[in-house]
Wavefront OBJ file of the C-alpha trace (Angstrom):
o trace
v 16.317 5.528 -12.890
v 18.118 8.598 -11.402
v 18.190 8.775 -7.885
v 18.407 12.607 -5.776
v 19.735 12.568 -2.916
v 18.041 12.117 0.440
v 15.431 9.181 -0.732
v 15.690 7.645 2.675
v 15.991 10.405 4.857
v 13.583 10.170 7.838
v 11.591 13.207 7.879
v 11.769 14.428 4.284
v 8.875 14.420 1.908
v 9.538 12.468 -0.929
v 8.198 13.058 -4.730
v 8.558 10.308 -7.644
v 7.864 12.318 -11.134
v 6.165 10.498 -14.153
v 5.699 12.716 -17.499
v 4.038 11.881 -20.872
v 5.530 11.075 -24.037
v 7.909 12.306 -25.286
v 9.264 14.156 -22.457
v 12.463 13.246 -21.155
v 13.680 12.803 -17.311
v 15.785 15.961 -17.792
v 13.111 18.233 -19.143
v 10.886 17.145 -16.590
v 13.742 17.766 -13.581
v 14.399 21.567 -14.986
v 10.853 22.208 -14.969
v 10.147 20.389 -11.983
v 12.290 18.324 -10.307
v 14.894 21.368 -9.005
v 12.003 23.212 -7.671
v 10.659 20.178 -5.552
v 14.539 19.856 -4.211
v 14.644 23.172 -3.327
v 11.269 22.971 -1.579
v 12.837 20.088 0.623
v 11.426 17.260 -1.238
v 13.672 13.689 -2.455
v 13.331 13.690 -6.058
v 12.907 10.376 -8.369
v 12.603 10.135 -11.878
v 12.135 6.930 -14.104
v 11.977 6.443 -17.687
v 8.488 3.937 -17.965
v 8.663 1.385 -21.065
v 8.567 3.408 -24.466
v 9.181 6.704 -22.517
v 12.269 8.691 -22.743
v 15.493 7.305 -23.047
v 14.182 3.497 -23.039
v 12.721 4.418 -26.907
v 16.016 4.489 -28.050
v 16.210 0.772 -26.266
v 13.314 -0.464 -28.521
v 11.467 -0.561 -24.958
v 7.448 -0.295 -26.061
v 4.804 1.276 -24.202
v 3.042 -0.703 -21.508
v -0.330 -1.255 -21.749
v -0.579 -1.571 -17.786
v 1.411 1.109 -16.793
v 0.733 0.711 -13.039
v 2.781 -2.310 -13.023
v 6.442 -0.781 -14.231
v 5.149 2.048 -11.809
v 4.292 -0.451 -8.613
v 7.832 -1.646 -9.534
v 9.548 1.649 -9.133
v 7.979 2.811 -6.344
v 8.888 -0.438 -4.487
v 12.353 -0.076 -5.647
v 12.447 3.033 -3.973
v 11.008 1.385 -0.697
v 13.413 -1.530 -0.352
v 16.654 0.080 -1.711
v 16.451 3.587 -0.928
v 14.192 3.328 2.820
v 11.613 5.790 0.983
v 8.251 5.523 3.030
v 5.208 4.884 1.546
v 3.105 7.163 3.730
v 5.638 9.907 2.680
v 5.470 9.333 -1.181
v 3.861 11.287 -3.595
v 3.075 10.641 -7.579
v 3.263 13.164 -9.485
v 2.659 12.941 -13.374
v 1.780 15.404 -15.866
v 0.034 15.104 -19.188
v -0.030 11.485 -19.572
v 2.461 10.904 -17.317
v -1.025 12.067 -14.808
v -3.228 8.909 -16.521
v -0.281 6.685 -15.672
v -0.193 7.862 -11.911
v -3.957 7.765 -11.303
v -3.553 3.958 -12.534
v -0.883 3.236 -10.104
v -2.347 4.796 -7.561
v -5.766 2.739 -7.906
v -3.722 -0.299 -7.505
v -3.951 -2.659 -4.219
v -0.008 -3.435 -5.101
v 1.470 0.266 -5.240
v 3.544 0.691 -2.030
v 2.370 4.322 -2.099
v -1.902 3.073 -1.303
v -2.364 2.548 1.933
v -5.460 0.435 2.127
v -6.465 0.407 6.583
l 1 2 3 4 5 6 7 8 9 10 11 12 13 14 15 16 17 18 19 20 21 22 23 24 25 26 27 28 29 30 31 32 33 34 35 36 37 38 39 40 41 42 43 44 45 46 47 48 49 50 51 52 53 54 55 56 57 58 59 60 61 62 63 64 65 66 67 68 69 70 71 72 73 74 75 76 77 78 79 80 81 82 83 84 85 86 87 88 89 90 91 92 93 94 95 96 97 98 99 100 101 102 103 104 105 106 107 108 109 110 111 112 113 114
């Protein structure tokens, strides 16, 4: 996972990215990623199992992709202080299926369920 700075700043608005295959993290943070910084977003990006850089891992696609998702998102809550309330998924292609799952999810620290 590559981590931008300001995750955990208080009043920032905070953006976790999520492509299809075969896009890699760096692709997506030239086309994407710079412009959310320079908007005043924190930026994170995460190779998913079978995505990007983990291929060359023999990582394999997931069929529940909410999970490794649910997992990111809550690393980004407990290490980096990112709040839920202030996250946003974005994902394009497939990378948009794989965020609509998460998102669905009860266990995705970015659904808040009151």
């Amino acid at each position: 996972m590559r981590h931008h700075e300001g995750i955990g700043r208080r009043h920032r608005l905070q953006a976790a990215l999520r492509c299809g295959y075969p896009v890699l993290n760096e692709d997506l943070y030239l086309s994407l990623g710079r412009n959310l910084l320079a908007r005043g977003y924190s930026v994170a990006m995460a190779d998913l199992p079978g995505q990007g850089i983990t291929m060359m891992d023999e990582l394999h696609w997931e069929a529940e992709a909410e999970k490794p998702i649910a997992a990111v998102t809550q690393l980004l809550v407990d290490r980096f202080g990112a709040k839920p309330g202030r996250m946003a998924l974005i994902g394009l292609s497939l990378g948009g299926y794989f965020v609509a799952r998460a998102a669905g999810e009860r266990d995705c620290p970015t659904t808040s369920r009151r």
